[in-house]
N, C-alpha and C positions, 0 to 999 in steps of 0.2 A: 337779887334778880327775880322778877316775875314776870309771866309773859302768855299768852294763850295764842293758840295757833290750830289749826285747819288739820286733822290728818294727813287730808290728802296734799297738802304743803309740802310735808315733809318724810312721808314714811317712803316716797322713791329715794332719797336721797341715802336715810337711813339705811337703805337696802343696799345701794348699788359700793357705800362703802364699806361694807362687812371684807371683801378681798381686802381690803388695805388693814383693816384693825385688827382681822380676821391671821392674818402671818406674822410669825411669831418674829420679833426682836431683841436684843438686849436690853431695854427698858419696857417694864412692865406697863407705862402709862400709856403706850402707844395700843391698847388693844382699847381706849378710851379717844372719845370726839370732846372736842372744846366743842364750847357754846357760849356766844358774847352776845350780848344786844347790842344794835347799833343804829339807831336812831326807828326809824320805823318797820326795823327787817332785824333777823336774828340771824348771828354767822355763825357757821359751821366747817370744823377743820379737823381734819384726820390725817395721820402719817406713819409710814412704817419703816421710816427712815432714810427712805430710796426714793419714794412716790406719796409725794403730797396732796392733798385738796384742801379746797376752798370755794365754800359757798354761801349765798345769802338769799334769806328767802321771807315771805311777806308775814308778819306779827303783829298781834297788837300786844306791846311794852306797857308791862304797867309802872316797872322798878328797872334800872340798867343793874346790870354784872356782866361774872363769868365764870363758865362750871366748865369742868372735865368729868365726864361718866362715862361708865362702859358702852361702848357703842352696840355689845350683840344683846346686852339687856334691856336697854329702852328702844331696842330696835324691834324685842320682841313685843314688849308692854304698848307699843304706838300699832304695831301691826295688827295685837289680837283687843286694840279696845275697841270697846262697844258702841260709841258716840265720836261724830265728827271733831266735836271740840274739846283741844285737850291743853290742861292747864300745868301749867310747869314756874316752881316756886322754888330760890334755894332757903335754905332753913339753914339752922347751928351746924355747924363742924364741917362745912360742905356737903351735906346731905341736899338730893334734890326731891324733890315732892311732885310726885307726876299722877292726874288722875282730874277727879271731878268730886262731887258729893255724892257720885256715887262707888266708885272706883278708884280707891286710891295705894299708889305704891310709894315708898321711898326709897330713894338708893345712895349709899354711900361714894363719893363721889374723891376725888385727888388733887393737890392741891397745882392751882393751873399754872404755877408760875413755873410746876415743874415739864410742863407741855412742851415737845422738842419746836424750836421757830421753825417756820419755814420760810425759804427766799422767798423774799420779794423784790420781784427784776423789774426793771424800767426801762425805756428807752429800746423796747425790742423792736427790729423789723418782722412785722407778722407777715405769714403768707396767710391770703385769704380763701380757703376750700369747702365744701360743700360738704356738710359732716356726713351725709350715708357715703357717698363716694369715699372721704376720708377711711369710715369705718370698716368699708370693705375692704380698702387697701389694706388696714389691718389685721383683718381676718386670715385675708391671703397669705400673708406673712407668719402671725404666732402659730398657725396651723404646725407648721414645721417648728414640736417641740423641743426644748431640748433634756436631755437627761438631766434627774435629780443630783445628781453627783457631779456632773461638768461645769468646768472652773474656765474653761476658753470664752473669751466676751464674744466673738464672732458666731458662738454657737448659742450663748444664752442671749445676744440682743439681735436687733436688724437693724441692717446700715439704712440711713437717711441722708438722700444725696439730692440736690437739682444739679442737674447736667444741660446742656445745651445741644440739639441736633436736629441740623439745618436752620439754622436760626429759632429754634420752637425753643422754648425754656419748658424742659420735665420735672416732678418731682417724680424721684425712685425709693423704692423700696425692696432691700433684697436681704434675704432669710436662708438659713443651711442650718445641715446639722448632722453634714457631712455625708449625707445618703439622699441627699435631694436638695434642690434649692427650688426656691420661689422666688422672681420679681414680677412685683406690679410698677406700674406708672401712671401718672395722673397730668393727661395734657390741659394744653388753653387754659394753665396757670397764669394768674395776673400779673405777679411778679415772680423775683427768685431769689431763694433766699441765701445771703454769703454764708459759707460755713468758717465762719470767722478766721482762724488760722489754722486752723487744723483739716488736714486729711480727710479723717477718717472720723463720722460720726456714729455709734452704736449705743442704738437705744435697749432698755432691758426688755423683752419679751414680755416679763409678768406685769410691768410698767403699764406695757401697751394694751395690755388684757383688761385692765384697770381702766382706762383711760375709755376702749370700746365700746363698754357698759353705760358710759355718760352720753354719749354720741346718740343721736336723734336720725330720724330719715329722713325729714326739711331742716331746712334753714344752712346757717353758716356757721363756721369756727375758725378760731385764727391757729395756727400754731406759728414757731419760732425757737432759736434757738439761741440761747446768754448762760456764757458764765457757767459752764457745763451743766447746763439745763436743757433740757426739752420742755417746752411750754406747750398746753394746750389752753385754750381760752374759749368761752362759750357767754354768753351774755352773763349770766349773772354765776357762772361755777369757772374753776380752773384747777388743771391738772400739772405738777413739777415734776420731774424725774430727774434723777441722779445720771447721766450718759456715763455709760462703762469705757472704761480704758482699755485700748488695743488695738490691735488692725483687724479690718479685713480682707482678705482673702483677692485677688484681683480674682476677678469674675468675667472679663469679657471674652477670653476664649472660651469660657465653657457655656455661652450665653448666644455662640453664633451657630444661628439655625439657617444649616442650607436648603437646597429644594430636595435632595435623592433621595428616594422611599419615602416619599411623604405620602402620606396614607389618613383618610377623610371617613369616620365611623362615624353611626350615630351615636349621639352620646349618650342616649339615657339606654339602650341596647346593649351599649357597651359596658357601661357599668352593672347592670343588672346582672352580666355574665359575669365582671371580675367577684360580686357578691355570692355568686353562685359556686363559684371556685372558691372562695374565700370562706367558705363552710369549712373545710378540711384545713384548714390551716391552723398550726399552735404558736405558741413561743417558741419552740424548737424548730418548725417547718412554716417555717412564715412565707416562702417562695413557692410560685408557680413558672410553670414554663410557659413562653410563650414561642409557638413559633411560626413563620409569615413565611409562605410559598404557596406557589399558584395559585393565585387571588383568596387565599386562605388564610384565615387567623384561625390556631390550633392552641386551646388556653388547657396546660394538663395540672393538675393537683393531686403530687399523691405525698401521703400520709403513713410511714409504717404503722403506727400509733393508732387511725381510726381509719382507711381506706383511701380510693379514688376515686378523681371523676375528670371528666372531659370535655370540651364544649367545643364546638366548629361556627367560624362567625364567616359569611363572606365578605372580600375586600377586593379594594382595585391595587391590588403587588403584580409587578412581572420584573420584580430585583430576583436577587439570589437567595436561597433559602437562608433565615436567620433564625436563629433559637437561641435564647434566652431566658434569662431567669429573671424576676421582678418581686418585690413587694410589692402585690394586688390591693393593699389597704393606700398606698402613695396615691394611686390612681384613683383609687374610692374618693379619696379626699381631696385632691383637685377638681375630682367633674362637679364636685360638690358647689365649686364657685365659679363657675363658666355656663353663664347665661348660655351660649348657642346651644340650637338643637345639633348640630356637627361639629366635632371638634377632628382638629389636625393631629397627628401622631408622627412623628420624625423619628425612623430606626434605621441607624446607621451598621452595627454586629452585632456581636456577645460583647464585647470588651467598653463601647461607649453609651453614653447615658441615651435614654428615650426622652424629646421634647416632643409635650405637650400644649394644645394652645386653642382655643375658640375660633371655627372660621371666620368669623366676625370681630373678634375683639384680641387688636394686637396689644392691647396694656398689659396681660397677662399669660404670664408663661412660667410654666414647673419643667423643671428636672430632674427627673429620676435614673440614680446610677443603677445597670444591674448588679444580681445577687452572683454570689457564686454555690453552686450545691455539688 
């Protein structure tokens, strides 16, 4: 195999798959990318046995093959060479030869035959979406992590559903992690997609994390789902995932927001104050109180460990006084994705969750359960 190519071709790609080679597996080959010629484009495929890719990008072939090399070494040798054009040769024993006459490296490379396959599905109904749109749906979702140690598939994926209401076809997306939820949705979808026989779709978090990185701010992407896959498709890349097994959780009582105590802040006001409050807080004292009487937001933070502090916001309340306790970083990280300058606040007591929501934009809504201290 011989081939010369463009940096700028190829060192986004190299980049954006380092998360996939980058996590550790049971086989050592997987922290390495194949590399095939294929007619006048060279393919590129990486897997860490959950979340696959595949891409192909413009070359000029001098010899057809195909190598497997480490993906964080020649990710770093393409990133820091010196010259736009770089030449990539395999030699004896699968060694690759990457450089020019003036820069040259070789690397010990593994034999491809032992590269895990990845599906290859056919015959999918794609839904057709708008990749930033898609991508922020995303966001919204994997924000709500889940712990390094949790084995529940409802907490480590996010359910992907299209629903139907009043005749509009939705796609949904909904994420927990037991101390808050998040759904987005995504109207004036063109079709909808069947979720073949099964219930319950739950994609992996770190899947989708992978998947956001590819995503652009124009254009289009198909996604789809076969054969316990999640597909994403993009003109010339694609993205497989492994979908986890299990339920989730019904969600639509905890998902119905009345009108009582609804309460209309601004948002960047609002946060400024939770950050403010959010100085005094550790791993032990992660809670502030919040409490709402007479047109009054009362945010207190006390800390035995480093101190207090207190903040007064006004509001339009004439409910009954409520006090509560909250994780202030929930709320950091929601206003974080809500376009409006005003967002809605729905507090019902101490005992149920606070929804949050953009005046303007009903596709998105969090849930945050209170704390108890």
């Amino acid at each position: 195999m011989k081939f010369k190519i463009k940096k700028n071709n190829i060192i986004d790609v190299l980049s954006r798959v380092q998360g996939i080679t980058g996590r550790k597996s049971n086989l050592a080959i997987t922290e390495n990318i194949l590399i095939q010629t294929k007619g006048d484009k060279i393919f590129i495929a990486a897997t860490d046995l959950e979340t696959g890719f595949e891409g192909t990008y413009p070359s000029k072939i001098e010899s057809d093959g195909i190598v497997t090399i480490n993906s964080k070494k020649i990710y770093e040798i393409v990133k820091n060479f010196p010259s736009d054009d770089i030449g990539f040769e395999e030699v004896d024993n699968r060694w690759l030869k990457i450089g020019n006459e003036n820069v040259l490296f070789n690397l010990v490379g593994m034999n491809p035959d032992d590269f895990p396959e990845i599906p290859h599905i056919d015959e999918i109904n794609f839904l057709n979406l708008n990749s930033y749109d898609f991508k922020k749906m995303i966001e919204k979702t994997v924000m709500v992590s889940a712990p390094t140690e949790e084995k529940r598939a409802h907490i480590l994926g996010v359910k992907f559903e299209c629903i139907e209401d009043d005749g509009e076809a939705i796609l949904r997306m909904i994420s927990t992690d037991g101390k808050r939820l998040s759904k987005t949705d995504y109207f004036n979808i063109e079709e909808k997609i069947e979720i073949s026989e099964k219930d319950t779709v739950i994609i992996p978090k770190k899947g989708l994390n992978e998947v956001a990185k590819f995503l652009n701010h124009e254009g289009k992407i198909k996604v789809g789902i076969k054969d316990n896959n999640f597909i994403v498709k993009k003109e010339n890349e694609t993205i497989i995932i492994n979908l986890l097994e299990g339920e989730f959780p019904e969600y639509g009582d905890i998902i119905s927001v009345g009108d009582d105590n609804v309460i209309e802040v601004d948002k960047d006001s609002f946060r400024m104050m939770l950050k403010r409050m959010s100085i005094l807080t550790s791993d032990e004292y992660k809670g502030v109180v919040f409490k709402f009487d007479k047109n009054t937001l009362v945010v207190r933070a006390a800390n035995p460990e480093i101190g207090e502090s207190k903040e007064n916001m006004n509001i339009d309340f004439k409910g009954d006084p409520i006090e509560v306790a909250f994780n202030p970083q929930f709320f950091i990280d929601t206003l974080s994705f809500i376009d409006s300058d005003h967002v809605f606040l729905r507090i019902v007591d101490d005992e149920h969750p606070c929804f949050i929501q953009g005046k303007n934009d009903k596709s998105f809504l969090s849930v945050i359960m209170p704390m108890k201290i």
